[in-house]
MIMARTOR-333716 format. One record per residue (C-alpha): residue in three letters; x, y, z. Coordinates in steps of 0.1 Angstrom, whole numbers, padded with zeros to 4 digits, always signed. Layout:
REM MIMARTOR-333716
ALAXYZ
...
END
This chain:
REM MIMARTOR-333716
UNK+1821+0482+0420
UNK+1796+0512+0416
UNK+1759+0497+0404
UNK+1742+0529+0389
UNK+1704+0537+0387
UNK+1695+0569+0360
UNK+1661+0578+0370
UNK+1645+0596+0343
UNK+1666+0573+0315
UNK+1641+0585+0286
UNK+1644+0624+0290
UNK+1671+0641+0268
UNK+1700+0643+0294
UNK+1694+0608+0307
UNK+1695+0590+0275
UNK+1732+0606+0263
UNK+1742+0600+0302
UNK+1731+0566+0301
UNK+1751+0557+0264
UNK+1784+0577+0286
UNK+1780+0560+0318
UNK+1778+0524+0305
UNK+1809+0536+0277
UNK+1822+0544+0311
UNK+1815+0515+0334
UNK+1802+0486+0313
UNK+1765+0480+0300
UNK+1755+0459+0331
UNK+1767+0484+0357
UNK+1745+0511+0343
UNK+1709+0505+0351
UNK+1686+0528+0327
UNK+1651+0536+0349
UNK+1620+0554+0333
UNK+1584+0559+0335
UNK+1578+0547+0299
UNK+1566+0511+0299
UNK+1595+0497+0273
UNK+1636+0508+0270
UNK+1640+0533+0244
UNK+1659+0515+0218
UNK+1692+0536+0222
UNK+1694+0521+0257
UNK+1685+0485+0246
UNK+1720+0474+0249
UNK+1718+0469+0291
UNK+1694+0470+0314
UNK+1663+0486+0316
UNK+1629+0490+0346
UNK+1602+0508+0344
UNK+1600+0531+0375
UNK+1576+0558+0386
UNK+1599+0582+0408
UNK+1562+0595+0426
UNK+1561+0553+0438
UNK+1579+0562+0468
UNK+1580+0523+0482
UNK+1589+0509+0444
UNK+1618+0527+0440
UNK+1630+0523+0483
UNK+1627+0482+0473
UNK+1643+0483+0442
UNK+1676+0505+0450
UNK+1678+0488+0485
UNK+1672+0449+0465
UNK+1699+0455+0441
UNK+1722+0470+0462
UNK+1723+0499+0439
UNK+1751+0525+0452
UNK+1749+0560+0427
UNK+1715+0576+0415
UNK+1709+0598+0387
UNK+1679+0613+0395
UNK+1666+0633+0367
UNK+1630+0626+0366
UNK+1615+0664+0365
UNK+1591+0685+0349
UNK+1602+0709+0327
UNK+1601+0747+0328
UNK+1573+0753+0302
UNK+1554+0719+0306
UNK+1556+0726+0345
UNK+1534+0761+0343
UNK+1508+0744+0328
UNK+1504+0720+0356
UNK+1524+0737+0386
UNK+1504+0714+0417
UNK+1520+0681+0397
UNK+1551+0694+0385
UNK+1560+0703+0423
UNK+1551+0671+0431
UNK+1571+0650+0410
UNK+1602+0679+0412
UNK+1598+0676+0452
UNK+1589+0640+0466
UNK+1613+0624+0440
UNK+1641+0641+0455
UNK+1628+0633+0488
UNK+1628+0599+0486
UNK+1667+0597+0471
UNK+1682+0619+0496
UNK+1664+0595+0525
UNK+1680+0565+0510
UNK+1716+0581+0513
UNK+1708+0593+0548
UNK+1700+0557+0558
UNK+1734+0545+0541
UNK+1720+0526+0509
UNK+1738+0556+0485
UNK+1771+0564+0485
UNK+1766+0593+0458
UNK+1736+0614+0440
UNK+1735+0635+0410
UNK+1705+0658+0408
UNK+1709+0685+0384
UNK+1694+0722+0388
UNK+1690+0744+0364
UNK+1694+0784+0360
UNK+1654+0783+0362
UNK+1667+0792+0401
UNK+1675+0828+0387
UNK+1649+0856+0383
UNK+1641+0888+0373
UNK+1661+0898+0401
UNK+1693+0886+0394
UNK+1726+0899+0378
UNK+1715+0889+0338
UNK+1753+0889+0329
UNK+1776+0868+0338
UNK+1751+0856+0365
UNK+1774+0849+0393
UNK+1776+0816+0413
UNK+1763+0830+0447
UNK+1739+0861+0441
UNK+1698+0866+0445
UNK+1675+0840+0435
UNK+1643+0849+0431
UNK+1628+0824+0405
UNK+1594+0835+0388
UNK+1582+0795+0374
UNK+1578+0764+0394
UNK+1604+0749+0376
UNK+1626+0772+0390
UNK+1606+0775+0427
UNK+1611+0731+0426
UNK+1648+0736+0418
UNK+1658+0763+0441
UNK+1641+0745+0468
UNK+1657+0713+0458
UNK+1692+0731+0458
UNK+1684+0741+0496
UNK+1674+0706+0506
UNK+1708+0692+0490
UNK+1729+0709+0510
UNK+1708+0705+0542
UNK+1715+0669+0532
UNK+1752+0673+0531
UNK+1756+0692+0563
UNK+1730+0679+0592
UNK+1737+0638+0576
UNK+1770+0637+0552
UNK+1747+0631+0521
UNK+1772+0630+0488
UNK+1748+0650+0465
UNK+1761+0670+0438
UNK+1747+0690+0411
UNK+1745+0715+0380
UNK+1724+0741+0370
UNK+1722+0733+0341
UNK+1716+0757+0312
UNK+1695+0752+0280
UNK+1709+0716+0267
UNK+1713+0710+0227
UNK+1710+0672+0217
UNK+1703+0654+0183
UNK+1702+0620+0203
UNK+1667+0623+0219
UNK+1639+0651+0216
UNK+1635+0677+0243
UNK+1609+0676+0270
UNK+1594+0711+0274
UNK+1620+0738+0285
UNK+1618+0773+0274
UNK+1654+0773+0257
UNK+1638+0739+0233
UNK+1636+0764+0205
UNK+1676+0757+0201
UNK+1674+0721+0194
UNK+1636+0725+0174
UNK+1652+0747+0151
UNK+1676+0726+0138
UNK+1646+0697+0130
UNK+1630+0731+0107
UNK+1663+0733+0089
UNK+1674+0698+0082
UNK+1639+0693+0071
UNK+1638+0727+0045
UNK+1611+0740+0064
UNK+1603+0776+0080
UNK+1609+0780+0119
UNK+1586+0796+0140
UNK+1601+0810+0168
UNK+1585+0812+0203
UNK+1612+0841+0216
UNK+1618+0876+0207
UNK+1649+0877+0181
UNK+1677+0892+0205
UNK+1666+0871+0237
UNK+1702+0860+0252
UNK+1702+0828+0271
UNK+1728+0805+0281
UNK+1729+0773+0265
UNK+1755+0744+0259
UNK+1758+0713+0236
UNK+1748+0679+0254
UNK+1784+0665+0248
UNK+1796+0692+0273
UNK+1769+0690+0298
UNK+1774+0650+0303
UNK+1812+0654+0303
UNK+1810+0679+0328
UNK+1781+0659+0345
UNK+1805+0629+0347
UNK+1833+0650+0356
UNK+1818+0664+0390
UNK+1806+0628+0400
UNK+1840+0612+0398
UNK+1858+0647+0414
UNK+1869+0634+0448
UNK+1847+0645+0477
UNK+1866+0671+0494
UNK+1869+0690+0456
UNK+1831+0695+0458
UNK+1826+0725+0477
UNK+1794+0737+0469
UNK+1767+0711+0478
UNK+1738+0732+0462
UNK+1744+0735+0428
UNK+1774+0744+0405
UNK+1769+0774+0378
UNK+1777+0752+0345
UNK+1780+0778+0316
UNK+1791+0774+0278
UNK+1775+0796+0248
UNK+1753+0823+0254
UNK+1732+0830+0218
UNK+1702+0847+0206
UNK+1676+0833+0183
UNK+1689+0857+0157
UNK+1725+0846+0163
UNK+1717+0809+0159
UNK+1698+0811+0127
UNK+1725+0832+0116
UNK+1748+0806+0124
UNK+1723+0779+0107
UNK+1723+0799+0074
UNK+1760+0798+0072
UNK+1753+0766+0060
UNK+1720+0764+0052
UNK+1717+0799+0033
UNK+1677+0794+0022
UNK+1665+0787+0063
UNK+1640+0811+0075
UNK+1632+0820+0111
UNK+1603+0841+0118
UNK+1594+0850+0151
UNK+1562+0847+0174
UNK+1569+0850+0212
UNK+1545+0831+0236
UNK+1544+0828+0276
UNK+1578+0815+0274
UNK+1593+0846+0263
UNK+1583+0857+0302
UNK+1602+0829+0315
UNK+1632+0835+0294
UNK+1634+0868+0305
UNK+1636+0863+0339
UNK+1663+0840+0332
UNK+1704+0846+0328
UNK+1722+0865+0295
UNK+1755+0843+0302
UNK+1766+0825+0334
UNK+1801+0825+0355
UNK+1807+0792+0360
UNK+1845+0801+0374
UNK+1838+0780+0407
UNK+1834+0748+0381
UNK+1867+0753+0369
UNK+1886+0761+0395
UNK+1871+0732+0422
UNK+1870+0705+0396
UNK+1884+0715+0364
UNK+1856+0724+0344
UNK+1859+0739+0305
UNK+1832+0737+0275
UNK+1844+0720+0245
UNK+1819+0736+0219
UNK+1813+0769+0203
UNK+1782+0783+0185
UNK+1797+0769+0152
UNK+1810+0734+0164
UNK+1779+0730+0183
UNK+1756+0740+0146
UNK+1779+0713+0122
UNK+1773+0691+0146
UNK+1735+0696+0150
UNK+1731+0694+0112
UNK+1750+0670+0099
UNK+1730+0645+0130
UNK+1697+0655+0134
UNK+1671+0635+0127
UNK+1637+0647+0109
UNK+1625+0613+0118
UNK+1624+0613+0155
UNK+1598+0641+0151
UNK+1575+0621+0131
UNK+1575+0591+0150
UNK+1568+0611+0186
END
């Protein structure tokens, strides 16, 4: 029997991985972990620690003391919150990672998830259809942390027979839980605006393309690679994971279909650099052919969905 520890249980991936793991593997196998000092009540149902991914010696004890055999490590910070504090950000993105991998090396893991993200990408790099192996040269920490993390993985893999697999993940879009500082946030903030009849401000340029994908598809897909048998996994850095690739303007056009009053205006920030030096659409064709990958939701699936579940009350209560 697999035990499972999600590290970073509170963010907005690890909450809707959590809910599919334990749907998965039962409420008891599934052991929710964040830095926040009680279990966010859609987790409450099985159980819950509060763990600091930085407290290198807390987390050794506890894996190793409750013979805990997959991590989830997903404890990170963000692209936009991470350029306002790069010296922690690499920190926490870096020594986290460090500590996991050293547990499989040693035999107490049999399997890590650790997602990347398309933060890896830069200005450099083919914008369309972004392929799997091509130039990174990332321009954020974020994307420095993750590129670097992506390098150590596969070290990992080859020099000690580490099983760690991972995404690069592109902007997420979730009603569950609210998101935790990316650049590509405006998709799921814009949705709050609408539901609540208000006017959206929008931090990017109208006709800035990024790659994006609804949460459903990203934790099926996370899921998927982590029960692929071994010898399907052949890349041991990261997988390109891509779904719908929309603008600001596309989305609210989207929105009005069936919410014709919403109003989007539009006042780009620092995070329209970061966006730019980031992918227009991603080939994710090594996904699909290694372990089966497709996305499930388009841009107007993806927008019912949003509307009809978001809730304007989440942002109050933050």
């Amino acid at each position: 029997m697999s035990k499972i520890l999600v590290i970073g249980a509170g963010g907005q991936i690890g909450t809707e991985l959590v809910l599919a793991l334990r749907k998965l593997k039962g409420n008891q196998a599934v052991i929710a972990a964040d830095v926040k000092d009680t279990c966010p009540s859609l987790l409450a149902e099985g159980p819950y620690v509060k763990m600091d991914i930085l407290d290198r010696e807390l987390v050794r004890g506890y894996i190793i003391n409750n013979a805990i055999t997959e991590v989830y490590l997903l404890a990170a910070l963000l692209s936009a919150t991470a350029e306002k504090n790069p010296d922690f950000a690499w920190k926490l993105n870096m020594e986290g990672l460090f500590t996991i991998l050293d547990l499989a090396k040693e035999g107490h893991l049999s399997k890590i998830f650790w997602p990347s993200s398309i933060a890896v990408f830069g200005p450099t790099t083919p914008m369309d259809n972004t392929p799997q192996h091509t130039i990174m040269e990332p321009s954020t920490v974020y994307g420095i942390s993750k590129q670097a993390g992506e390098r150590w993985c596969e070290y990992y893999f080859n020099k000690f027979s580490v099983d760690v697999r991972s995404i690069r993940y592109p902007g997420l879009i979730s009603y569950k839980s609210l998101p935790g500082g990316g650049t590509t946030d405006y998709a799921v903030d814009i949705f709050y605006k609408a539901k609540a009849r208000e006017k959206f401000t929008c931090f990017l340029k109208e006709d800035t393309a990024l790659p994006m994908m609804f949460m459903d598809d990203a934790i099926n897909a996370t899921i998927q690679l982590m029960e692929a048998p071994s010898e399907n996994v052949k890349i041991r850095s990261a997988y390109n994971l891509g779904g719908i690739s929309f603008t600001p303007k596309t989305i609210s056009a989207a929105i009005k279909k069936v919410m014709p009053d919403f109003e989007i205006v539009y006042q780009p920030d620092f995070r329209q650099a970061i966006a730019d030096s980031w992918p227009n659409s991603i080939d994710d064709s090594y996904a699909e052919k290694d372990w089966g990958w497709k996305h499930q939701f388009d841009l107007d699936a993806m927008v019912k969905v949003m509307l009809e579940n978001v809730n304007v009350e989440l942002v109050a209560a933050k």
